[in-house]
C-alpha positions as CSV (number, residue, x, y, z in Angstrom):
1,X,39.3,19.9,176.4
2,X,39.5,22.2,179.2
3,X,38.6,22.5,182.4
4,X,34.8,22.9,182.0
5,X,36.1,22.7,178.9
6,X,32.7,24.6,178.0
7,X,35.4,23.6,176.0
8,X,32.7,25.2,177.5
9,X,33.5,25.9,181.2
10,X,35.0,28.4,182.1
11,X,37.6,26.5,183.8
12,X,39.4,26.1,181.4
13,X,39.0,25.5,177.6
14,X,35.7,24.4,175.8
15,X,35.7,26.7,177.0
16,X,36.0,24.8,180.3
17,X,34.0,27.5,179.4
18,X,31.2,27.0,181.6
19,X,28.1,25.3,181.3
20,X,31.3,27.0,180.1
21,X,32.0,30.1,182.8
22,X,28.7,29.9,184.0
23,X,28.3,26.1,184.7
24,X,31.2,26.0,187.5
25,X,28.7,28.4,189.5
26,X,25.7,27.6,187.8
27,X,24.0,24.5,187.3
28,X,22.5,23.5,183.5
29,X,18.8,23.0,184.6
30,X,17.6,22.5,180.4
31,X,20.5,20.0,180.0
32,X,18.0,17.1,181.3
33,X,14.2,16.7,180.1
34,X,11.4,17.5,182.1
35,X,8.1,16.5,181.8
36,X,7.0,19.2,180.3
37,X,9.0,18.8,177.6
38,X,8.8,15.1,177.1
39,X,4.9,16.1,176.7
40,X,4.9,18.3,174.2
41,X,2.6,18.4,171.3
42,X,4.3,17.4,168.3
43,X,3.0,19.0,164.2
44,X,0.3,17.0,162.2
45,X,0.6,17.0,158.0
46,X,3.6,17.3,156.2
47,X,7.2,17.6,157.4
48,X,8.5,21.3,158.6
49,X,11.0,22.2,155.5
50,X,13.8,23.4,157.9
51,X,15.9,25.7,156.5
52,X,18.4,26.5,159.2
53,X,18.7,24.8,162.2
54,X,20.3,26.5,165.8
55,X,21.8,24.0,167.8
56,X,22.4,25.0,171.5
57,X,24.2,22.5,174.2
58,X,22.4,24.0,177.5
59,X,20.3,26.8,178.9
60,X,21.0,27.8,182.7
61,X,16.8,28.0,183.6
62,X,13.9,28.3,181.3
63,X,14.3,29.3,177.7
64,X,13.3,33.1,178.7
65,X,12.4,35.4,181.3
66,X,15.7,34.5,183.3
67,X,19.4,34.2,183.1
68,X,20.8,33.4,179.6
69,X,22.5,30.3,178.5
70,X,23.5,29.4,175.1
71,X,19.6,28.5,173.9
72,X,17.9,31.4,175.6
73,X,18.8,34.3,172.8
74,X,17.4,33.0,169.8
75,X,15.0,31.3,171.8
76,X,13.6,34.5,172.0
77,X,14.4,36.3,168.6
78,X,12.6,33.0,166.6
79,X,10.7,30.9,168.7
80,X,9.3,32.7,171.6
81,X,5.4,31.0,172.3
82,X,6.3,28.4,169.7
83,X,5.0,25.0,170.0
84,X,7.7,22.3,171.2
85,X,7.8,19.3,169.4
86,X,9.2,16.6,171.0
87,X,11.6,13.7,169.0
88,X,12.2,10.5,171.3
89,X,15.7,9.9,171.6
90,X,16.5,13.5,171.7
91,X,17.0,15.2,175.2
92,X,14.8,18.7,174.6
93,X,12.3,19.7,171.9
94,X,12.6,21.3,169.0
95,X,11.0,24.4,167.9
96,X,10.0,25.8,164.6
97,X,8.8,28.8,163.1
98,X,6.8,30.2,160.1
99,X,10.2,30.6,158.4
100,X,11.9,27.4,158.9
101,X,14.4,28.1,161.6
102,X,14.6,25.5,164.1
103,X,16.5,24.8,167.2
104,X,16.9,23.0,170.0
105,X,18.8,22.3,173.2
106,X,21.3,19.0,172.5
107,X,23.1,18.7,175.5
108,X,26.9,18.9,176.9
109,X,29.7,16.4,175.5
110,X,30.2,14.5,172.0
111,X,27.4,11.8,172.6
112,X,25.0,13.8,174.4
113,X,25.0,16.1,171.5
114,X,25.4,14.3,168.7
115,X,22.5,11.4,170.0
116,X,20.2,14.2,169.8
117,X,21.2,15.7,166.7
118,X,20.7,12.1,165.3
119,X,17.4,11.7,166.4
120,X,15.8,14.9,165.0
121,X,17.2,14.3,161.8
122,X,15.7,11.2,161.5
123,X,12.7,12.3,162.5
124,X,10.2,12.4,159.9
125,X,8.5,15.3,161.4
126,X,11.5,17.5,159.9
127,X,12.7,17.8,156.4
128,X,16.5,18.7,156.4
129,X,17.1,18.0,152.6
130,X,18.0,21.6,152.1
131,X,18.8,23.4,155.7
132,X,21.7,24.9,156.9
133,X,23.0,24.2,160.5
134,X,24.6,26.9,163.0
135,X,26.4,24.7,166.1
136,X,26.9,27.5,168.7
137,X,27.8,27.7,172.0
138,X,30.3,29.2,174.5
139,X,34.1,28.2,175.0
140,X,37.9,28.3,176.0
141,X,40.4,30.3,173.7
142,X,44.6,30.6,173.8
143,X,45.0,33.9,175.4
144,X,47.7,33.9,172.4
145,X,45.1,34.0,170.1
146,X,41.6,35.3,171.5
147,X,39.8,37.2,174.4
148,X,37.0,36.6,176.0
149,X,33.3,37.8,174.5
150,X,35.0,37.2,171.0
151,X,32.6,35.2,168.6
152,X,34.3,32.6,166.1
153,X,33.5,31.1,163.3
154,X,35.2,27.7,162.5
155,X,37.1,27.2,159.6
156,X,38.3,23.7,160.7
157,X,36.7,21.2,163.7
158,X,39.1,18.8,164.9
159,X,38.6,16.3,167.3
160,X,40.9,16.6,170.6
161,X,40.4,13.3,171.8
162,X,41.0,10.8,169.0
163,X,44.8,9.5,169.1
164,X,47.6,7.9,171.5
165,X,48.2,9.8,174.7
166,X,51.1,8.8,177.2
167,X,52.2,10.9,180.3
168,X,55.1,13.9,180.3
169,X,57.3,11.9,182.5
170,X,57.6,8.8,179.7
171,X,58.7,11.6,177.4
172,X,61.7,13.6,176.5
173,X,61.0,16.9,177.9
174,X,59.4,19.1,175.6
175,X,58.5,16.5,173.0
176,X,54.8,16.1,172.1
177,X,52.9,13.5,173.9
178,X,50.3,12.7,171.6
179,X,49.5,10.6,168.6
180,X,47.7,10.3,165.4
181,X,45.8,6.8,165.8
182,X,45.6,5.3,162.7
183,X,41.9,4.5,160.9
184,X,40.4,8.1,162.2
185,X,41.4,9.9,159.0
186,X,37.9,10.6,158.1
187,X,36.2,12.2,161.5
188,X,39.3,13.6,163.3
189,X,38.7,16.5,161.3
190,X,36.5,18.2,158.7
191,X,37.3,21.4,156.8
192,X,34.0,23.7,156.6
193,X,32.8,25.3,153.4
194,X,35.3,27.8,153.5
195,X,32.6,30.0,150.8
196,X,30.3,29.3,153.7
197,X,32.6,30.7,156.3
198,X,33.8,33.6,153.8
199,X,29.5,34.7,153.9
200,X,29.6,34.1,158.0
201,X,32.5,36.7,158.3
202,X,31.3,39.2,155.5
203,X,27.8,39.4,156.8
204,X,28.9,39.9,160.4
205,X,32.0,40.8,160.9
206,X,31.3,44.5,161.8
207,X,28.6,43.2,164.4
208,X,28.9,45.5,166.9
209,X,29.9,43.6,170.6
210,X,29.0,43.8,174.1
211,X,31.7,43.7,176.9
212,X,31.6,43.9,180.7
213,X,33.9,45.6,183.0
214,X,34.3,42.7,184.6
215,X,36.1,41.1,181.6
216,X,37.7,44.1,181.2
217,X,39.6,44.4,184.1
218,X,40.7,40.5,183.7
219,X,41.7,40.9,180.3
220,X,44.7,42.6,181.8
221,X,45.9,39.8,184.0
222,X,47.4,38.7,180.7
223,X,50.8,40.1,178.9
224,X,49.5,38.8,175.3
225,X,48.0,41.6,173.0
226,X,45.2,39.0,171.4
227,X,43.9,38.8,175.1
228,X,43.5,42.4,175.3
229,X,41.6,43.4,172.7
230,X,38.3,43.8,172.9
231,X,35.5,41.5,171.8
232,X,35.8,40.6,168.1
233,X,34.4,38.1,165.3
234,X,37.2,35.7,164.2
235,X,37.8,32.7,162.6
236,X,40.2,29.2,163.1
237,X,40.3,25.8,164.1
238,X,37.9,24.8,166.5
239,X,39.3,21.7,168.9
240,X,36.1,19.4,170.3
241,X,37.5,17.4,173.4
242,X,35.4,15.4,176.0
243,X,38.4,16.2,177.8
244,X,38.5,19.4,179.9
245,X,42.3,19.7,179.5
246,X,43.9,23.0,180.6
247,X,47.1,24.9,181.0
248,X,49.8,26.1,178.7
249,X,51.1,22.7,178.0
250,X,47.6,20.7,176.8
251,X,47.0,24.1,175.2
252,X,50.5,24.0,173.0
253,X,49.5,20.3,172.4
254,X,46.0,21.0,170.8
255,X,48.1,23.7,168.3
256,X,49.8,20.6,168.0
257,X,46.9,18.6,166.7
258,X,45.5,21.2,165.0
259,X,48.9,21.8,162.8
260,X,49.3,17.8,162.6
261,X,46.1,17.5,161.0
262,X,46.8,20.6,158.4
263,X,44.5,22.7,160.1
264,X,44.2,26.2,160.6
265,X,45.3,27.9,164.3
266,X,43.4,26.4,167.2
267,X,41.9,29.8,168.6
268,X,38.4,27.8,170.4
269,X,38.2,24.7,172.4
270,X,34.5,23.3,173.1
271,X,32.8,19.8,173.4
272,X,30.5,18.9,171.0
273,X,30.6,21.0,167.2
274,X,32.8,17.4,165.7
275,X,30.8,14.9,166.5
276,X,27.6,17.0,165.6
277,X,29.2,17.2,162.2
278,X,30.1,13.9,161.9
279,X,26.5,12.8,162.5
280,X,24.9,15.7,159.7
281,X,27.7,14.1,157.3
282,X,26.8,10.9,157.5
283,X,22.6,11.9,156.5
284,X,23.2,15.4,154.5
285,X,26.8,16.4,153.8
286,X,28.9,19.3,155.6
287,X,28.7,22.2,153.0
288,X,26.1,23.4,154.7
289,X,27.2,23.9,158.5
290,X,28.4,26.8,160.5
291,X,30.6,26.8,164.0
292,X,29.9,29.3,166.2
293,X,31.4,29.8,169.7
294,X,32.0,32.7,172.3
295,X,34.7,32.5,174.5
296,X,33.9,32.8,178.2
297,X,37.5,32.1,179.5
298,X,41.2,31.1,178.9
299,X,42.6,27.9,178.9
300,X,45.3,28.4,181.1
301,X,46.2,30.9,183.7
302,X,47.9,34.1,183.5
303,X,51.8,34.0,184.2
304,X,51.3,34.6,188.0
305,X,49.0,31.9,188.8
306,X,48.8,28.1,188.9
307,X,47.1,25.8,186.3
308,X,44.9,23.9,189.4
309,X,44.7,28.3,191.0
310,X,43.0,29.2,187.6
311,X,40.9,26.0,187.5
312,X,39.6,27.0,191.2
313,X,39.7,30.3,191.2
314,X,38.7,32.5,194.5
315,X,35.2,34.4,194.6
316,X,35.4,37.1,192.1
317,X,38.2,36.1,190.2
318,X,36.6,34.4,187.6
319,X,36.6,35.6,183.9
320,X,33.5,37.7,183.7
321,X,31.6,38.7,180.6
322,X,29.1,35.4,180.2
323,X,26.5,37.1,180.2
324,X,27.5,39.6,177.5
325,X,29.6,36.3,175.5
326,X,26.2,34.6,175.2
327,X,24.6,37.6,173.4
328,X,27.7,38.5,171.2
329,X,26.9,34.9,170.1
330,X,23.1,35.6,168.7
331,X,23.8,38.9,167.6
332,X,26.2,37.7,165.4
333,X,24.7,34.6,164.1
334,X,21.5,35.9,163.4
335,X,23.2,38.0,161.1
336,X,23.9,35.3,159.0
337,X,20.7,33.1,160.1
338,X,18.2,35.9,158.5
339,X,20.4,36.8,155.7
340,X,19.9,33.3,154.7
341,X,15.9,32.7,155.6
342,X,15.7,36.7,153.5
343,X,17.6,35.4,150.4
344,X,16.0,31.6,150.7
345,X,15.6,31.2,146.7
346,X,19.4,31.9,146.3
347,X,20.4,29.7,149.2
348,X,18.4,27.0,149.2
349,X,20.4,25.5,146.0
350,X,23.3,25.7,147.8
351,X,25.9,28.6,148.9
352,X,26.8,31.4,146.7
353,X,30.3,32.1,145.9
354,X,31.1,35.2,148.4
């Protein structure tokens, strides 16, 4: 995907987004278990009936008390002093609370993620028979089509990486240089519930967002108007890519994928929210999950600067705006999260028609 693809690092897409942004100056200390966590205590009886599950991909330091990553905001709105339970096979614990919402902390990339995701649904400490899933995170966008501390829901999630890939120079200049491998048909992309995504925009669209000077000022950098608005909830294609590709080329070539594959606009590139899907299809079904990213950068660099400039920038010429992108995130998806836990008799049959 991008650079740091936070695709989620803020070099470039996934937001090569950082840990997205963050990760380039920052490194993701609850991406890797600790021993406190490989200790913790684990439920007794029945099964927790999970009715949504928040799945994060890193948290900068602890889960409170310190700089925020993706986990550390609704750490603290649903399962501050929670017990951790811990599932082998998963990198951090999962915690529960009186209301069944549970989350957890899956790790970076398409395997690290979606191994863990595995392992707590097979683990018969959770019952997921009826839950909803929220895949969130922070990520890259086209400054053609977002701006950073925007919030998106997906309405697609393709998979950047699956295909035939040959260099620009074997190529007729300007002709695409990817693709579609044969045999992937059925997890190179999956359309979401689109009644599910029609509730994620109605219940918080008018979320109110925060922004940062910092972001601001970078904002104008660019010529395009989408990458001068201020923060907003959206919605499009989201491309997952192990690959932290970047620039206005790789950029035009995931709208390229994205339109190949009948999608809608790519508007978010990340790492993980496809193959995390792939894995809850294959045990419950997809009518039932939500992805939601912020974007903490662009992936490419503004007219006046290099590709390999914006992937390196100099100090204090990064994006800005992490801190307020990560927050955006849980304001707006708990929104939807106790909207859903409020209403559980009506949900938990399946989604209402909008």
């Amino acid at each position: 995907m991008s650079l740091l693809n936070s695709r989620r690092f803020s070099l470039g897409s996934r937001g090569l987004a950082l840990c997205g942004a963050v990760l380039l100056a920052t490194a993701c200390a609850s991406t890797s278990p600790t021993a406190d966590t490989r200790a913790a205590a684990a439920p007794t009886g029945a099964p927790v009936k999970v009715k949504v599950f928040v799945a994060a991909m890193f948290e900068i330091g602890q889960n409170t008390g310190d700089r925020a990553g993706e986990f550390q905001h609704w750490y603290e709105r649903y399962w501050k002093g929670a017990t951790p339970v811990a599932v082998p096979g998963a990198l951090q614990p999962v915690y529960c609370n009186a209301d069944g919402v549970c989350g957890a902390v899956l790790g970076m990339g398409k395997v690290n993620s979606s191994s863990s995701m595995q392992a707590i649904l097979l683990n018969p400490k959770f019952d997921f028979s009826q839950a909803y899933y929220v895949i969130s995170g922070v990520a890259g966008t086209p400054p053609q089509r977002g701006t950073i501390g925007e919030v998106s829901w997906a309405t697609w999630l393709v998979d950047y990486d699956l295909g035939h890939r040959w260099a620009p120079e074997e190529n007729k200049p300007g002709e695409p240089t990817f693709m579609p491998r044969k045999g992937y048909e059925e997890y190179r992309r999956f359309k979401l519930n689109p009644d599910l995504v029609g509730w994620a925009m109605k219940l918080s669209a008018d979320t109110p967002l925060k922004d940062a000077e910092s972001a601001r000022k970078y904002r104008l950098r660019y010529p395009d108007a989408a990458a001068r608005r201020a923060p907003f909830v959206g919605t499009g294609t989201h491309m997952t890519g192990d690959t932290f590709f970047h620039g206005p080329g790789m950029s035009k070539q995931a709208q390229y994928i994205a339109k190949l594959y009948g999608a809608d606009d790519y508007v978010i590139t990340e790492m993980e929210a496809a193959a995390i899907t792939l894995v809850i299809k294959r045990t419950h079904g997809t009518d039932r999950v939500m992805s939601l990213r912020g974007a903490v950068n662009f992936d490419q660099g503004n007219p006046k600067e290099s590709t390999l400039q914006h992937l390196d920038p100099a100090p204090g010429e990064t994006a800005g705006g992490f801190a307020e992108t990560v927050e955006n995130i849980a304001l707006v998806g708990t929104r939807v999260v106790d909207h859903i836990v409020k209403n559980w008799p009506t949900w938990s049959a399946g989604v209402p028609k909008p």
